[in-house]
C-alpha positions as CSV (number, residue, x, y, z in Angstrom):
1,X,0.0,0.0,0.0
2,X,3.0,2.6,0.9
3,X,4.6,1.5,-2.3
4,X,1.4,2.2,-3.9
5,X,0.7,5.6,-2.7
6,X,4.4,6.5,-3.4
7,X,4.4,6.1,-6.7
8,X,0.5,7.8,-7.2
9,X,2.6,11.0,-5.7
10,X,5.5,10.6,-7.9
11,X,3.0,10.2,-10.8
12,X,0.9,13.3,-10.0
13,X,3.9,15.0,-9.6
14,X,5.5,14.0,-13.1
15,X,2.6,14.8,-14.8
16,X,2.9,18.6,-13.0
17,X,5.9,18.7,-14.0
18,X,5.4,18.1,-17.6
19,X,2.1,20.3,-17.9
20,X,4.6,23.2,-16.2
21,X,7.1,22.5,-18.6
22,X,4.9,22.2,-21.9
23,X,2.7,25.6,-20.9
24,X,5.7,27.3,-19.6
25,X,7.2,26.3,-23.5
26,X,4.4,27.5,-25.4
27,X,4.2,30.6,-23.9
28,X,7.4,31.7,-24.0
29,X,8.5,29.7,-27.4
30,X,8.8,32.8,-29.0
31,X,11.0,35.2,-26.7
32,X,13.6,31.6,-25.9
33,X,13.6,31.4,-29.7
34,X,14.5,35.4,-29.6
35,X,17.4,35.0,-26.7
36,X,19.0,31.6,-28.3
37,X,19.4,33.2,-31.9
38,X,21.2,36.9,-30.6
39,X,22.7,34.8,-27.8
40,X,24.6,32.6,-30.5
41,X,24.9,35.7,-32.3
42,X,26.7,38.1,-29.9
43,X,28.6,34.7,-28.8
44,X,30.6,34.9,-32.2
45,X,29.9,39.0,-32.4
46,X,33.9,39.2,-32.4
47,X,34.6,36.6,-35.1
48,X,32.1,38.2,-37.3
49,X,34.2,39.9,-40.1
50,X,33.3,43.2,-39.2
51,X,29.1,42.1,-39.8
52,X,28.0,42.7,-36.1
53,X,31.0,44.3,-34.5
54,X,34.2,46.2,-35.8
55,X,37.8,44.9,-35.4
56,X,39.6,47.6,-33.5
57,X,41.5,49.9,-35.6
58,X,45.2,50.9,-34.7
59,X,46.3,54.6,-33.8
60,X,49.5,56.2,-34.3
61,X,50.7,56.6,-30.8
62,X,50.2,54.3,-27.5
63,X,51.7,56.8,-25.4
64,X,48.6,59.2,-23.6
65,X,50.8,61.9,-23.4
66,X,50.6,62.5,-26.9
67,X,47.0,62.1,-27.3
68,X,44.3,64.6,-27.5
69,X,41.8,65.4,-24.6
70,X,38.6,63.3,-24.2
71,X,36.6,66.7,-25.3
72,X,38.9,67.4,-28.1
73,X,38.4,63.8,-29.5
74,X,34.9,64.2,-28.7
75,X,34.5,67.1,-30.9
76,X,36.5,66.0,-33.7
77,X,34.0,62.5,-33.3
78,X,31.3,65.1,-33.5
79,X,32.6,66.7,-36.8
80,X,33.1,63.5,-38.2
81,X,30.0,61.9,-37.8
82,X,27.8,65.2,-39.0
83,X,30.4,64.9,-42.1
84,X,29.9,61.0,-43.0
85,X,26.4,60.3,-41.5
86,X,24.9,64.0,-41.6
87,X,24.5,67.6,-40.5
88,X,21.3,66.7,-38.4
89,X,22.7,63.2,-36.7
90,X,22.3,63.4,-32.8
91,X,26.0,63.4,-31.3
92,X,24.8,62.5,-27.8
93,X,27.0,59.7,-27.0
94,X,26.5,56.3,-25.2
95,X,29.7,55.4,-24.2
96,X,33.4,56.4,-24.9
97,X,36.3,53.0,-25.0
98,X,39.2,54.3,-24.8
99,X,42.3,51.6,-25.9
100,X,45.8,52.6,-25.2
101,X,47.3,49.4,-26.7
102,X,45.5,50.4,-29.7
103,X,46.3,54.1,-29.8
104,X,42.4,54.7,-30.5
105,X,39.0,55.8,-29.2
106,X,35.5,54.0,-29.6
107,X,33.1,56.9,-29.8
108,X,29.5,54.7,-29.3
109,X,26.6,57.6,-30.0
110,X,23.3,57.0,-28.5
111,X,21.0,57.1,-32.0
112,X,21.3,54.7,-34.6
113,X,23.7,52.2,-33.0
114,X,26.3,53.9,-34.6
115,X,30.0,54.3,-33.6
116,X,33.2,55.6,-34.3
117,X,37.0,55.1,-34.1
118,X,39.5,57.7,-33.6
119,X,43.0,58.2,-33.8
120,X,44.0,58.8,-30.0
121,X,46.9,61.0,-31.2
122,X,45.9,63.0,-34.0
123,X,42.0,62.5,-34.0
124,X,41.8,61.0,-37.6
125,X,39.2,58.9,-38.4
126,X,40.1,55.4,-38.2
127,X,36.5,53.8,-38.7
128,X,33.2,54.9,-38.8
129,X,30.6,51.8,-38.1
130,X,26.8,50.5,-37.5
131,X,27.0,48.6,-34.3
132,X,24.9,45.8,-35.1
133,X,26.2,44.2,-32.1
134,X,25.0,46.7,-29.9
135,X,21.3,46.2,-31.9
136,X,21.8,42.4,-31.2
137,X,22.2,43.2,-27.2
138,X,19.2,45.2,-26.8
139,X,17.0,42.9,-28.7
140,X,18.7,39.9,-26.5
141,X,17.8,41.4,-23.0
142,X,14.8,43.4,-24.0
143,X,16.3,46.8,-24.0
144,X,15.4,47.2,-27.6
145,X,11.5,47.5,-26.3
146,X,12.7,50.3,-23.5
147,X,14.2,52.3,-26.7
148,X,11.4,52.3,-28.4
149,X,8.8,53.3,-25.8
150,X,11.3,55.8,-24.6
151,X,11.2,54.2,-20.9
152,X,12.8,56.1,-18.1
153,X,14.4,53.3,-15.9
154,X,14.9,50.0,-18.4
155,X,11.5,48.9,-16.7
156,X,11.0,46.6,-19.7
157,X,14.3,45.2,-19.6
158,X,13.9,44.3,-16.0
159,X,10.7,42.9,-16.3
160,X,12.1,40.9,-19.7
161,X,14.9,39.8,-17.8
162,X,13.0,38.7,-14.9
163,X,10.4,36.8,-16.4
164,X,13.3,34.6,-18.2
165,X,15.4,34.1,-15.9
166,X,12.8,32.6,-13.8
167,X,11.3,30.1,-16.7
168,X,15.0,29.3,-17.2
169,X,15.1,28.3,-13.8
170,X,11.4,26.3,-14.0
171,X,12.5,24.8,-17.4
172,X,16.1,23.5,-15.7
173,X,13.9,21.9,-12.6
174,X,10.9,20.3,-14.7
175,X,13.4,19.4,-17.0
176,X,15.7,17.6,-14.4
177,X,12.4,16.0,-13.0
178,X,11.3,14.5,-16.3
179,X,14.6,12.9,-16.8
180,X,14.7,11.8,-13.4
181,X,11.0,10.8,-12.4
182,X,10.6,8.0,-14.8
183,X,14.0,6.7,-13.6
184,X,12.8,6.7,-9.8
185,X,9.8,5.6,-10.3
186,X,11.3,2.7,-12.1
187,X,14.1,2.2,-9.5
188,X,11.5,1.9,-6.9
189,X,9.3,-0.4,-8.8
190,X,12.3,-3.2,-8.5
């Protein structure tokens, strides 16, 4: 009779399990489908050939002392950009890399995912880029939705993030269980 009960429970709870597993699935098919694709992608964003993210272009000089200031390069980023892109493009930037070894500046601007590459030294333009890598990211963790809406806090993102991480963590368990149930169950039945 124990042996009997045990395995009703270890039954009911496989079949939980599996319906948790298969609804969780369906509803988020599309959005794992979304994460395993720019996952994969920004996973060989490097070995790309340019397509998603540009090699880093060499300066003339590795020494800072012989480098322009941040604002000067900044400016000179400005110019360049308003001369390649156009008079109107938005030069509020997103970030600034700054690579010594490399004797050049990353100059990431905030619209159009687009960045730039200066000379450290003399401010020349080394490279002028769309980051597709950057568009890869924010469609990857959901950030691409707080863009668009113009969100204050990356409220989407968070929410995005959340809800994954959490059916990554149900999908690991049920999955774990479904492999291991049957196997218990038939241990037992022995």
């Amino acid at each position: 009779m124990e042996v009997t009960n045990t395995r009703v429970r270890q039954a009911k709870i496989l079949r939980i399990a599996r319906k948790v597993h298969r609804t969780t699935g369906a509803l988020l098919f599309v959005f794992f489908f979304f994460i395993s694709i720019t996952g994969l992608l920004l996973g060989w964003k490097k070995h790309s050939g340019d397509a998603l993210l540009a090699k880093s272009r060499k300066g003339s000089s590795t020494n800072l002392a012989e480098w322009l200031s941040i604002d000067s390069l900044h400016r000179l980023a400005a110019i360049h950009a308003r001369e390649h892109i156009g008079p109107a493009f938005d030069t509020t930037i997103d970030r600034i890399d700054v690579r010594p070894d490399k004797g050049m500046v990353k100059f990431t601007f905030v619209s159009d995912f687009v960045g730039l590459q200066l000379d450290g030294a003399t401010g020349k333009l080394l490279h002028i880029e769309k980051r597709r890598a950057d568009f890869v990211e924010n469609v990857h963790d959901g950030s691409i939705l707080d863009r668009y809406f113009n969100t204050s806090n990356g409220q989407i993102k968070l929410v995005y993030t959340s809800v994954m991480g959490v059916a990554l963590f149900i999908f690991t368990v049920t999955g774990f269980w479904l492999w291991y149930g049957p196997k218990r169950m038939r241990s037992r039945k022995s």
